[in-house]
Backbone as numpy.savetxt, mean C-alpha at the origin, in Angstrom:
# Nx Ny Nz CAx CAy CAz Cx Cy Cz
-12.70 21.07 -4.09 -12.09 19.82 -3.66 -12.70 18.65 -4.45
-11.97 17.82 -5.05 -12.05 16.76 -5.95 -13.40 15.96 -5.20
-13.99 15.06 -5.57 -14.81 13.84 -4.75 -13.95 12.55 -4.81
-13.95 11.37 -3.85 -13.51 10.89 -3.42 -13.46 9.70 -4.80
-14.56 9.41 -5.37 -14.50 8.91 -6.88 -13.47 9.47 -7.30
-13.64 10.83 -7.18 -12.84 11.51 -8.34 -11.12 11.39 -8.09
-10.98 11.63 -7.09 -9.43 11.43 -6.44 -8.99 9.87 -7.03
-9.66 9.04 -6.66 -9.86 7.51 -6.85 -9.36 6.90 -8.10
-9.88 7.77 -8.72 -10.00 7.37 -10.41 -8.53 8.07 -10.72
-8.09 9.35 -10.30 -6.92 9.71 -10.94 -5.64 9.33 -9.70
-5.94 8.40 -8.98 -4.88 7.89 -8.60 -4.68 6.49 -9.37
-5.51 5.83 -9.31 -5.64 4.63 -10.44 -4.99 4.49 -11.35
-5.21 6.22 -12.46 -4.95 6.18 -13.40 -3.80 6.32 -13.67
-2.34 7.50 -12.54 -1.60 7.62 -12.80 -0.70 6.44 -12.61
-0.89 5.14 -11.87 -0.82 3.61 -11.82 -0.54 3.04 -13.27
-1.43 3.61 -14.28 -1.32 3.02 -15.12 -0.69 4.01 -16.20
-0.43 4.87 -16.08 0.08 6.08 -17.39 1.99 5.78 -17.41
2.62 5.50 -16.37 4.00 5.58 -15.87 4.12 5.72 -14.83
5.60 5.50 -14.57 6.78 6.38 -13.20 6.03 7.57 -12.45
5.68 7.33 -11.31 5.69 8.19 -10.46 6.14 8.51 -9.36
6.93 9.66 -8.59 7.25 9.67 -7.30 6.08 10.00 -6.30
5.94 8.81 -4.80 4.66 8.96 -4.19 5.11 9.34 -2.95
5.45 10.21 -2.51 6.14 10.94 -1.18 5.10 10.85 0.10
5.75 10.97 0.87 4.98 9.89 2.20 4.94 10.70 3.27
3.88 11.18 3.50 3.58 11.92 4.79 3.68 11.20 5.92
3.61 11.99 7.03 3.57 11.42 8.72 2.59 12.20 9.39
2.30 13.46 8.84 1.18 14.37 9.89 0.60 15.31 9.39
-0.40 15.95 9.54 -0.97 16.81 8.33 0.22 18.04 8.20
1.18 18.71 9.27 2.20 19.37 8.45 3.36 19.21 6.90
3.43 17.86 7.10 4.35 17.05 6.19 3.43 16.98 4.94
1.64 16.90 5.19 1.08 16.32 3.77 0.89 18.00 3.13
0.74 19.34 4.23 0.65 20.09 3.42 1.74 20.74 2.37
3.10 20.17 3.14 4.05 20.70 2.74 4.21 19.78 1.11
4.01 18.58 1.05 3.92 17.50 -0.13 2.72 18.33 -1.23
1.84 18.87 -0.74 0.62 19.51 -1.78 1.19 20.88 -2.05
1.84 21.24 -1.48 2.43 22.61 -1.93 3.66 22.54 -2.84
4.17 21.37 -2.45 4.97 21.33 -3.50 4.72 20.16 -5.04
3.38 20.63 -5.04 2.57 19.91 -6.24 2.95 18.68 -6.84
2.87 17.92 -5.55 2.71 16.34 -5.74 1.40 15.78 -6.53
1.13 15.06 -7.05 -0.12 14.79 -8.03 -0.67 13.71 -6.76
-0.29 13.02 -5.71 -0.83 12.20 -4.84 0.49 12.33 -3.88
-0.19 11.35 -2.57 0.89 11.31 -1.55 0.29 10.15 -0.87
0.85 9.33 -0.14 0.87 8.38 0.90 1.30 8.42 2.50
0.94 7.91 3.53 1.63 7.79 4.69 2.59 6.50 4.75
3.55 6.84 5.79 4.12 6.19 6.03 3.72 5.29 7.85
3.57 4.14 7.91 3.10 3.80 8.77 4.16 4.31 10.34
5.33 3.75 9.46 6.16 4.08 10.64 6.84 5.39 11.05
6.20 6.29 10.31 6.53 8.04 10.40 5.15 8.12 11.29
4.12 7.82 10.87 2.87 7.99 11.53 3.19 7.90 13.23
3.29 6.38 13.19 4.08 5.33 14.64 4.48 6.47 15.59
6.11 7.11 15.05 6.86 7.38 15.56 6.48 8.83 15.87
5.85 9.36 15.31 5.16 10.96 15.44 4.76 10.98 16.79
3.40 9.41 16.74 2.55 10.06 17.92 3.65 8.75 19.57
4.58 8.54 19.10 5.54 7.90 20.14 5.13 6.35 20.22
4.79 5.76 19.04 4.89 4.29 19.01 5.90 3.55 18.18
6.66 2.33 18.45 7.01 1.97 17.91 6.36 1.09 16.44
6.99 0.69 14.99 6.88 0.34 13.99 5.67 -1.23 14.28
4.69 -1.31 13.32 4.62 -2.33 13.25 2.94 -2.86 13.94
1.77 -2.10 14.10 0.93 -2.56 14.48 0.66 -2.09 16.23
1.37 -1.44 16.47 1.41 -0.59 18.04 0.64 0.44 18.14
0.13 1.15 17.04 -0.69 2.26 16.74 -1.77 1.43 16.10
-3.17 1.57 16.78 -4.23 1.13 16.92 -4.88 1.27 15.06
-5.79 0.61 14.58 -6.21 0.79 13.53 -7.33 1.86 13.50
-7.73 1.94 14.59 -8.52 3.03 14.91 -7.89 4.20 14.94
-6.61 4.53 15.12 -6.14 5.76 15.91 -5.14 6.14 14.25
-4.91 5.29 13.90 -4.09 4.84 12.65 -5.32 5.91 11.28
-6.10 5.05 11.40 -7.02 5.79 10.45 -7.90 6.99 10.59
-7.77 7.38 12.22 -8.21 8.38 12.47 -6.65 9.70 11.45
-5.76 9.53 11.99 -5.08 10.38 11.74 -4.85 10.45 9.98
-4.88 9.26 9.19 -4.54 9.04 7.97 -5.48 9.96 7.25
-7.29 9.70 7.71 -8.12 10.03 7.50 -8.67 11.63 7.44
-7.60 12.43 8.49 -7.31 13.67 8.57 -6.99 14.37 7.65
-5.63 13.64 7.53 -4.99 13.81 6.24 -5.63 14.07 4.77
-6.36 13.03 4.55 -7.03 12.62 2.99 -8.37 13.33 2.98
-8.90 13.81 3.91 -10.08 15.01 4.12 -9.81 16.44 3.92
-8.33 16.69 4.43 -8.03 18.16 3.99 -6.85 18.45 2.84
-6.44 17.14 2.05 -5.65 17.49 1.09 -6.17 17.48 -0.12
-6.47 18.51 -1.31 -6.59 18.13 -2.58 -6.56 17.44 -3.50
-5.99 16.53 -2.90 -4.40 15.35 -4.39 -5.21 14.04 -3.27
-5.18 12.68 -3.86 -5.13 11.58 -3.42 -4.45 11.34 -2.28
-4.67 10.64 -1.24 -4.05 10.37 -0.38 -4.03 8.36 -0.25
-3.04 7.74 -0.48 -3.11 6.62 0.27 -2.60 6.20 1.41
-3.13 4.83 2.53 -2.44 5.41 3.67 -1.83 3.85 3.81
-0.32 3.32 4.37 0.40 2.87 5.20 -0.46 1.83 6.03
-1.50 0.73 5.88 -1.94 -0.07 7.24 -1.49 -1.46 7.05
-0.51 -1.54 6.93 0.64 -2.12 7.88 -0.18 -3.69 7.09
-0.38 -4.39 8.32 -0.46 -5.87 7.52 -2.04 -6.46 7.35
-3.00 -5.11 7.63 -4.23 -5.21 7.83 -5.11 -5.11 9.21
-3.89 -5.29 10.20 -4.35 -5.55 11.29 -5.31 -6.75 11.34
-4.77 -7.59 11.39 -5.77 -9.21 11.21 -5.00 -9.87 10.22
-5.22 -11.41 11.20 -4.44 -12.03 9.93 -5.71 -12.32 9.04
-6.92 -12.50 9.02 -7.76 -13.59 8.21 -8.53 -12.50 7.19
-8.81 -12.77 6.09 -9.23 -12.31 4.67 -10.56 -11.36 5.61
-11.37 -11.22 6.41 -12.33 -10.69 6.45 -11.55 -9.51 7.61
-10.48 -9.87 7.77 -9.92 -8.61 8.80 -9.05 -7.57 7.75
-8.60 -7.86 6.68 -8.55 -6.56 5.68 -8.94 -6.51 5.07
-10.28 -7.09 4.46 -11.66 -6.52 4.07 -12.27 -5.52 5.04
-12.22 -5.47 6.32 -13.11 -4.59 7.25 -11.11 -3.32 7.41
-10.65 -3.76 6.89 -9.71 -2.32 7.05 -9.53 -1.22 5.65
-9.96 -2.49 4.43 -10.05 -1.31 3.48 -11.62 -0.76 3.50
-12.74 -1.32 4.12 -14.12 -0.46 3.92 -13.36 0.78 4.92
-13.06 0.17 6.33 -12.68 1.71 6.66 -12.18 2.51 6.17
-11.09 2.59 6.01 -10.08 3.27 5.08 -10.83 4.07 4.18
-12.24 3.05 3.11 -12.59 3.96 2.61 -13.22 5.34 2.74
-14.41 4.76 4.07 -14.99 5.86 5.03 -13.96 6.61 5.57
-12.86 6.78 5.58 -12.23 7.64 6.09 -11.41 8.70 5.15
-11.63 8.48 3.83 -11.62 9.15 3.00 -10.39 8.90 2.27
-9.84 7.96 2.13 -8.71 7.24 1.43 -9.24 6.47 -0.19
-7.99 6.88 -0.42 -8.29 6.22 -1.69 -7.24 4.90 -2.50
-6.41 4.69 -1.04 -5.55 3.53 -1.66 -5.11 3.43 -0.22
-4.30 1.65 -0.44 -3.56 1.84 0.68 -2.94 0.38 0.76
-1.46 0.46 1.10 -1.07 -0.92 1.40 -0.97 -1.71 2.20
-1.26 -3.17 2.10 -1.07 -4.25 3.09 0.07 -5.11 3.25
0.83 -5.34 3.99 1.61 -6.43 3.88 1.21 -7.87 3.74
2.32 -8.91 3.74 2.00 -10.19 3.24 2.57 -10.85 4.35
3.25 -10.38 5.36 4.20 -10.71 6.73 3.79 -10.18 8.11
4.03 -10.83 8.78 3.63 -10.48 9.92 4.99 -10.94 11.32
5.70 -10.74 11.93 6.12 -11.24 13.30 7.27 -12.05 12.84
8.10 -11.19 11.93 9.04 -11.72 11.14 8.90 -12.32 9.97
8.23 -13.12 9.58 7.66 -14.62 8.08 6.54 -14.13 7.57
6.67 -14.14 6.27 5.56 -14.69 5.42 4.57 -15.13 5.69
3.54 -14.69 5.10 1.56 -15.29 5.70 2.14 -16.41 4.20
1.50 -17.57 4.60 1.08 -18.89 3.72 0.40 -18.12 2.32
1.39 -18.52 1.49 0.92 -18.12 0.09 -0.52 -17.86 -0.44
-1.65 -18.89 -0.06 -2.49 -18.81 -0.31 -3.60 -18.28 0.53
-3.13 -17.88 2.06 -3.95 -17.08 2.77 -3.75 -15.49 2.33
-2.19 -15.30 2.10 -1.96 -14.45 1.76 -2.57 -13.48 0.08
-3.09 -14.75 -0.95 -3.57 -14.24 -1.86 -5.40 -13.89 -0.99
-5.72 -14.88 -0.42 -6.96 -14.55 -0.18 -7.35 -13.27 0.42
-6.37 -12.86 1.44 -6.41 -11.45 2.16 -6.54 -10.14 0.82
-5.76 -10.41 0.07 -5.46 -9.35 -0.94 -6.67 -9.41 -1.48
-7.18 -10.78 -2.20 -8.93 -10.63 -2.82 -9.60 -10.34 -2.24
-9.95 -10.34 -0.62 -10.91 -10.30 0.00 -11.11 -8.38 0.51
-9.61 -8.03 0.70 -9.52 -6.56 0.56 -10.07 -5.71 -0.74
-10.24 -6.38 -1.74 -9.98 -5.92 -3.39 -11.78 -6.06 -3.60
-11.90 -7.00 -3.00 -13.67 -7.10 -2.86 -14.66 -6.00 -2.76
-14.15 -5.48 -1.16 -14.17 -5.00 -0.05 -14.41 -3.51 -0.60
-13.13 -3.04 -1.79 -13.66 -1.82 -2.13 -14.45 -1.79 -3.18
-14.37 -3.02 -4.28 -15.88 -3.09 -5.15 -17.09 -2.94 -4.33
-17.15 -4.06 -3.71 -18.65 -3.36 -2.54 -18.81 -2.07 -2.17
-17.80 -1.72 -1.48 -18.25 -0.43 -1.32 -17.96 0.72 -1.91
-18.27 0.72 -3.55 -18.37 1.47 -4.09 -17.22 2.13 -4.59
-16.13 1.79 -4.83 -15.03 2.36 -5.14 -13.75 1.14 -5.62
-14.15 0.89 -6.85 -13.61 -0.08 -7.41 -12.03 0.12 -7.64
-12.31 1.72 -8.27 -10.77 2.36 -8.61 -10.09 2.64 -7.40
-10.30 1.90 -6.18 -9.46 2.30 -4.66 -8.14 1.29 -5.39
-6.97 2.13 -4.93 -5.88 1.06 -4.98 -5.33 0.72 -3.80
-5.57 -0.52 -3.83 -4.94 -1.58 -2.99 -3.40 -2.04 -3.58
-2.60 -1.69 -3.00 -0.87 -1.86 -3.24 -0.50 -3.13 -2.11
-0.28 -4.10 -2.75 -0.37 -5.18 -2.35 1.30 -5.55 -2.05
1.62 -5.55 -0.71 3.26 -5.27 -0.48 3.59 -6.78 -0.12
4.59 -7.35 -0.44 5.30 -8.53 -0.63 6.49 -8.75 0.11
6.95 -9.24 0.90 8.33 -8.93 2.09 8.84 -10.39 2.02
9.33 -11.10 0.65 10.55 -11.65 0.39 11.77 -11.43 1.01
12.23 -10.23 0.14 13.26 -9.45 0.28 13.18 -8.75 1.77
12.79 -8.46 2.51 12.93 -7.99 3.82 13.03 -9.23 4.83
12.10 -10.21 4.52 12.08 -11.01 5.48 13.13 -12.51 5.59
14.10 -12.07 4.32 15.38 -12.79 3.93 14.81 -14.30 3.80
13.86 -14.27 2.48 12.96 -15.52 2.30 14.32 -16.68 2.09
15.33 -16.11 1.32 16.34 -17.36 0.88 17.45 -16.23 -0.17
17.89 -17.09 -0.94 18.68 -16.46 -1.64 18.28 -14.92 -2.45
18.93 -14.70 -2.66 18.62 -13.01 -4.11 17.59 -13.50 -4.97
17.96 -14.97 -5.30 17.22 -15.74 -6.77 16.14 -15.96 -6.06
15.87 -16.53 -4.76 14.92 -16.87 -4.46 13.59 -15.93 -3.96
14.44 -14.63 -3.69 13.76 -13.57 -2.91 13.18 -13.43 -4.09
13.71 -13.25 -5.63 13.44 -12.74 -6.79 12.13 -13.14 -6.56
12.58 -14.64 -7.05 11.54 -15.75 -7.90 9.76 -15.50 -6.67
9.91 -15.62 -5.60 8.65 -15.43 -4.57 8.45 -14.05 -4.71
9.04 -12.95 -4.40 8.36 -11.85 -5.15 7.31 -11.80 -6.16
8.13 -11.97 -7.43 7.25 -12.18 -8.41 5.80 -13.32 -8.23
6.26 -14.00 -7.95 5.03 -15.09 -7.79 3.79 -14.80 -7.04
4.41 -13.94 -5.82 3.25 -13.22 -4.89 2.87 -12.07 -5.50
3.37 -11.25 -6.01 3.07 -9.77 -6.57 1.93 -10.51 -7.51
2.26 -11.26 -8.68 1.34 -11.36 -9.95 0.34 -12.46 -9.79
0.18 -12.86 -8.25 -1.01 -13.36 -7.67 -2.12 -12.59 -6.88
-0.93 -11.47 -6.66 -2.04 -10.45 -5.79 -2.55 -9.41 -6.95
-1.87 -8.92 -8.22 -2.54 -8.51 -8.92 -3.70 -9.21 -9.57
-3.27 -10.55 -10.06 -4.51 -11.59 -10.66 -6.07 -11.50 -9.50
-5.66 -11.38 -8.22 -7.25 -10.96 -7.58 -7.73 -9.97 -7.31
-7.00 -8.42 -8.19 -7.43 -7.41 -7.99 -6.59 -5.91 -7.05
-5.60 -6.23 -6.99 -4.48 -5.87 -6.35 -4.66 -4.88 -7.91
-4.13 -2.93 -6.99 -4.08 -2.37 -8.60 -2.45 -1.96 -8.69
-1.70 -2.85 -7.76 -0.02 -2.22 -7.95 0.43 -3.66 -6.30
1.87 -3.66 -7.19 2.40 -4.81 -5.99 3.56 -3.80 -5.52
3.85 -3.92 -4.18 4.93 -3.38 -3.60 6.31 -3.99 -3.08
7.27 -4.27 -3.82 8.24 -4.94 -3.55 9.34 -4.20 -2.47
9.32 -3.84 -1.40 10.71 -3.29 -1.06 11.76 -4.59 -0.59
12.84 -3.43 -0.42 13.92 -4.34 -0.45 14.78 -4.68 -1.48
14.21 -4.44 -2.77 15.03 -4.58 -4.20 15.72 -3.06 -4.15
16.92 -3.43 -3.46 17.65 -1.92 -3.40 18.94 -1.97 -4.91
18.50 -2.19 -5.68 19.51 -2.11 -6.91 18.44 -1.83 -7.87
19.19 -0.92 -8.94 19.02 -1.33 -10.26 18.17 -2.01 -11.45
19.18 -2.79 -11.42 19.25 -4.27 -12.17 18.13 -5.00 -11.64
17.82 -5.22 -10.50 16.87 -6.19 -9.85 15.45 -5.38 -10.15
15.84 -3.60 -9.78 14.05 -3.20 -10.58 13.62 -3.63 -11.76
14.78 -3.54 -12.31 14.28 -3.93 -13.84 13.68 -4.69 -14.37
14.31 -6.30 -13.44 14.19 -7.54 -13.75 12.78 -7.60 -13.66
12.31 -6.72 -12.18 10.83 -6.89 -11.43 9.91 -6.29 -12.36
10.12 -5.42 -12.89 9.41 -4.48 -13.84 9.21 -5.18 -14.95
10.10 -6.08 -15.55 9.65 -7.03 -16.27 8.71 -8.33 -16.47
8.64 -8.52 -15.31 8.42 -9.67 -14.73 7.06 -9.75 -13.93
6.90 -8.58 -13.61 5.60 -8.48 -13.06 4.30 -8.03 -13.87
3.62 -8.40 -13.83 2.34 -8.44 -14.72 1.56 -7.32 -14.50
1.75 -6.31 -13.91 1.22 -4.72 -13.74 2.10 -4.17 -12.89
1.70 -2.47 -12.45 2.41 -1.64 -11.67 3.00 -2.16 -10.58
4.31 -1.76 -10.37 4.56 -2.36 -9.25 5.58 -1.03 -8.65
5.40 -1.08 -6.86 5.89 0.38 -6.41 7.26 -0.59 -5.52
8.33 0.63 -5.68 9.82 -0.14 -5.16 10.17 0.94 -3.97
11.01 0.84 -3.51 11.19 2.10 -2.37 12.83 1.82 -2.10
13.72 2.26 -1.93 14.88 2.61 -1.52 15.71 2.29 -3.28
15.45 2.42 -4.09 16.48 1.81 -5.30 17.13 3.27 -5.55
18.97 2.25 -5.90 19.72 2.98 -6.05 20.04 3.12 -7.32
């Protein structure tokens, strides 16, 4: 079994080599079935997690109980595991700093945060601080190559127009990479054309989810 550096480093890396598909577990049946079918990494899904153990989406499943189970996961699978924690649980920069040290102790090696909470957007600039202060969080503790996927909810949270969802996307993604963010997560860009634009436009990796 890899070491947790070691997982670390080649999730990082495949971040930066190209295209990858990152298939999303809910329970350790689902992650063995993802390693058997020789996924190079895998992720949870928060709201597969949620709904498994009978909670609804969204911060209802405890961060404790959340990373207990994620943590299961990324202890008995071979391949990288990143996990699904939602918006940090806390709004303020030192409350997902204390969710990625866990995360790390729990044997994770990436994991995304949102930028929204209770419908809206966190304030641009609290919102970059959370992302640095998470990005810190795993330099300190020893695992620099942890990726932090820094998720952006424009487009979900119907910031304004297409142009506008665009334009704040981008602006938040290549602010959360500038403090250490190692991939931005845009969902909601369900076309095409609009990955493209993002892929252009964004200043490192960036992960999309439903494009047609």
């Amino acid at each position: 079994m890899p070491s947790l550096k070691e997982k670390a480093a080649q999730f990082a890396a495949m971040h930066r080599s190209g295209c990858f598909i990152l298939p999303n577990a809910w329970d350790m049946g689902s992650a063995a079935l993802i390693a058997e079918a020789a996924f190079k990494a895998m992720a949870t899904t928060s709201a597969g997690v949620a709904f498994a153990y009978g909670f609804p989406d969204g911060e209802f499943i405890s961060r404790d109980r959340m990373l207990e189970i994620c943590g299961e996961i990324a202890q008995r699978m071979p391949i990288p595991v990143s996990a699904d924690l939602e918006a940090g649980y806390g709004t303020e920069p030192k409350d997902v700093a204390e969710t990625v040290r866990r995360a790390i102790s729990a044997g994770l090696v990436g994991c995304n945060i949102e930028d929204a909470a209770e419908g809206k957007l966190f304030d641009f600039d609290l919102s970059v601080a959370r992302i640095k202060a998470g990005a810190e969080a795993a330099t300190q503790a020893g695992l620099p190559d942890f990726v932090l996927n820094a998720r952006t909810d424009p487009y979900l949270k119907r910031f304004g127009t297409p142009e506008q969802c665009f334009d704040e996307s981008v602006r938040r993604a290549n602010a959360y990479l500038g403090v250490g963010a190692k991939c931005a997560f845009i969902p909601g860009a369900n076309d095409a054309a609009t990955a493209t634009r993002l892929a252009q436009a964004v200043k490192g990796p960036i992960n999309l989810s439903g494009v047609l």
